[in-house]
C-alpha positions as CSV (number, residue, x, y, z in Angstrom):
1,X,29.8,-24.2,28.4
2,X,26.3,-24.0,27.0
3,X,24.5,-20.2,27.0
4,X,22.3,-21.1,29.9
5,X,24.8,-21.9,31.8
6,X,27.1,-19.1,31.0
7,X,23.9,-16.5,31.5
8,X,23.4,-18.1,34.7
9,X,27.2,-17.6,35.4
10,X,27.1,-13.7,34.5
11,X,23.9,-13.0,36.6
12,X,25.2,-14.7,39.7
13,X,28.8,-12.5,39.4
14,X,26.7,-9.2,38.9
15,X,24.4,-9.7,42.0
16,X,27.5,-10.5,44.2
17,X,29.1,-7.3,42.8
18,X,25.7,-5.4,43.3
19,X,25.7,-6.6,47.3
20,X,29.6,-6.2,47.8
21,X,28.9,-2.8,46.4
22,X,26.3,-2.2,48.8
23,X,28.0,-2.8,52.3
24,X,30.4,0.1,51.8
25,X,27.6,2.8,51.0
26,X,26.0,1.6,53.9
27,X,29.1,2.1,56.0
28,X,29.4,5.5,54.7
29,X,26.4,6.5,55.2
30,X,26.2,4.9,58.4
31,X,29.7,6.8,59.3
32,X,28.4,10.4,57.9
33,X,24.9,10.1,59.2
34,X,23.1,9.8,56.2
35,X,20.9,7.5,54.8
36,X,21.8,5.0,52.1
37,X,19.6,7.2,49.7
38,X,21.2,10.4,50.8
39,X,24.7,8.8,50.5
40,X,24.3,7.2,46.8
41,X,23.0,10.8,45.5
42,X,25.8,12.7,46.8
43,X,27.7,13.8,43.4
44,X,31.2,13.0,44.9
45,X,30.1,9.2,45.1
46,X,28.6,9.3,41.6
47,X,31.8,10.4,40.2
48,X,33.5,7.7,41.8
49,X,31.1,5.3,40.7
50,X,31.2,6.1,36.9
51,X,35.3,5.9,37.0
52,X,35.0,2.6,38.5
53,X,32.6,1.4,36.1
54,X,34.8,3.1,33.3
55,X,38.1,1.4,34.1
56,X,36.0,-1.8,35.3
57,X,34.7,-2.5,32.2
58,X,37.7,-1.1,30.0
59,X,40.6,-3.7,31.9
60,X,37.7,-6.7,31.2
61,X,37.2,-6.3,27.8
62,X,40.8,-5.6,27.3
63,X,42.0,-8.4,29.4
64,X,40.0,-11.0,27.1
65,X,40.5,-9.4,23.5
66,X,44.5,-10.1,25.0
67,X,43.3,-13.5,25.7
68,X,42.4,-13.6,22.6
69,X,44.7,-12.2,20.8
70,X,47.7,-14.2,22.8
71,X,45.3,-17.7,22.4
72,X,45.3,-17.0,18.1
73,X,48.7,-16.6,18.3
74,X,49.9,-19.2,19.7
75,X,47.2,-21.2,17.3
76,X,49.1,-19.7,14.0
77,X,52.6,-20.3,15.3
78,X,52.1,-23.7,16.1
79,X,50.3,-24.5,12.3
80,X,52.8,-22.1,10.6
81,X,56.9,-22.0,12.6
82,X,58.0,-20.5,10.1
83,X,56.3,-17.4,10.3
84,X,56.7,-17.2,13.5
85,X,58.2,-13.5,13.6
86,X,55.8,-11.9,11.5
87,X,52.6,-13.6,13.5
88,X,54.9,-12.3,16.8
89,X,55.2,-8.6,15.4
90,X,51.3,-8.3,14.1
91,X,50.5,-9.7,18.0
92,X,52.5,-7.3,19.5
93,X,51.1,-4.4,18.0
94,X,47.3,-5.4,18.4
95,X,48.3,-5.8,21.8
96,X,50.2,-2.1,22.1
97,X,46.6,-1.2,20.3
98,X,44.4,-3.2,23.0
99,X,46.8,-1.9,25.7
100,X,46.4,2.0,24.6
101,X,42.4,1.9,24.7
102,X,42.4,0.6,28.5
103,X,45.2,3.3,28.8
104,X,42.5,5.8,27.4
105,X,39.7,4.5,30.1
106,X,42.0,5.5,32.6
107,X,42.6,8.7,31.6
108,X,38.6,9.3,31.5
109,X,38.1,7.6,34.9
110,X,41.0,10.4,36.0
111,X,39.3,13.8,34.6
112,X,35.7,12.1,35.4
113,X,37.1,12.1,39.3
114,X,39.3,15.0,39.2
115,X,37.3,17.5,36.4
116,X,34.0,17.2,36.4
């Protein structure tokens, strides 16, 4: 896939985020009496917001860096069988690794909602 088209591919997935992120603020503040502006300042649905966006973006870059990691893998077995344990072992730790940062995330996204 060339850059364009991969740019092109990122805009269109953040404006449909954007508008499906829109409809339920409007509901809510529809539901609450409150206008949109009122409802998107209201420090209960910034919280929510920022954990979202936290955990979002934590479980995406983790999900590829496994796809990664799981896609080399599978490269280096298949050019070396015989070191097929040791390859195994080094993958599953940088996955236990990969694994414990989105782990982390969560744990943020949890205190942001629940401390601040």
């Amino acid at each position: 896939m060339k850059k364009i088209t991969k740019l092109t591919v990122i805009l269109a997935a953040l404006l449909i985020t954007v508008g499906f992120m829109a409809s339920p603020l409007k509901a809510y503040a529809a539901a609450t009496g409150e206008t949109a502006v009122e409802a998107a300042q209201d420090p209960t649905s910034a919280k929510a917001w920022s954990a979202a966006i936290a955990i979002g973006a934590a479980a995406a870059a983790g999900a590829l860096a496994m796809g990664l990691v799981i896609a080399k893998t599978v490269d280096g077995i298949a050019r070396q069988p015989e070191a097929e344990g040791k390859i195994r072992t080094a993958m599953m730790l940088g996955l236990v690794f990969v694994e414990t940062v989105v782990i982390y995330a969560l744990i943020v996204a949890i205190l942001i909602v629940f401390v601040l």
